[in-house]
C-alpha positions, 0 to 999 in steps of 0.5 A: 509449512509450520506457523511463524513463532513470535517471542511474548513483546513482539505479539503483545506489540502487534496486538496494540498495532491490531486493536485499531484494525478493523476485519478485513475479511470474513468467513462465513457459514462455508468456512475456509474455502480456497477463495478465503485462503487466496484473499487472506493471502493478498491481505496478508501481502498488503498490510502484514498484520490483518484481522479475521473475523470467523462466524460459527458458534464452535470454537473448536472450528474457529480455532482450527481454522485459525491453525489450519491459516496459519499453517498454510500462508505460513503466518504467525497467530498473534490473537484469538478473541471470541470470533475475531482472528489477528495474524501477522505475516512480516515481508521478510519471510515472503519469499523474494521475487527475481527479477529475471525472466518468468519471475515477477519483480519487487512492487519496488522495482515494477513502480520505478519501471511504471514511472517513465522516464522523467514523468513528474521529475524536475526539470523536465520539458513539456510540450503545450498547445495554445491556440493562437490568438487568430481564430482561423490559424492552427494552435501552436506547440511550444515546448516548456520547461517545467522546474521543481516549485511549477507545475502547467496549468489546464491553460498552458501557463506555468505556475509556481507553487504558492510558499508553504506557510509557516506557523506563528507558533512553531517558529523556533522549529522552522529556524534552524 
């Protein structure tokens, strides 16, 4: 697959989003193994805009190695500076997962399948068990409802969260 074109402004943006990066992967005296090709994919998928550092003294391999990444992860080459590399990868030209049977789904629709129903949504209903007051009785189970601003204590008491407190300085914001 040919690399990805990217017009003048929007490389010369990524590359201000990219100085601050640090690399994330790096690529030895082996050079551009399968398992370097498989983690530059996985970084690509996490961040879209990552940054590579080549070690090896010719530049003539650091960019065909440069080229040969781009082509096969089907990236955009965005900057090329001594041994550091910088590719981006945006998530619309990743191809969409379906969600039908065989496929995987979106990282959007498996979180809302993780996420059980009603799990740290309010108000839900919680089931406590205090021990009783007694020593010798079985501790009991009460069931509670749990609202928005309250959380369970490690006890089994309820509390509500404490009033976010509000800066003397900025009250012209917090009062509209």
């Amino acid at each position: 697959m040919p690399a990805l074109k990217v017009s003048s402004d929007q490389r010369a943006e990524l590359r201000s989003q990219a100085h601050a990066l640090k690399p994330v992967v790096l690529v030895g005296a082996e050079g551009l193994t399968d398992a370097v090709l498989t983690e530059i994919k996985v970084h690509l998928k996490a961040h879209q805009l990552i940054k590579i550092r080549v070690f090896g003294d010719e530049r003539e391999e650091r960019l065909a190695i440069y080229e040969q990444i781009c082509d096969q992860l089907n990236a955009a080459p965005i900057q090329h500076i001594g041994k550091l590399l910088v590719i981006w990868k945006p998530e619309s030209t990743q191809p969409a997962a379906k969600t039908k049977r065989g496929a995987l789904p979106s990282a959007r629709e498996a979180a809302a399948e993780e996420a059980k129903p009603g799990k740290g949504r309010a108000p839900r209903v919680v089931k406590v068990v205090k021990p009783s007051e007694i020593p010798m009785r079985k501790p009991k189970a009460k069931a509670v409802v749990v609202r928005g601003n309250e959380r369970v204590t490690q006890g089994g008491n309820i509390k509500r969260a404490k009033k976010r407190q509000t800066s003397a300085k900025r009250q012209h914001q917090t009062s509209k």
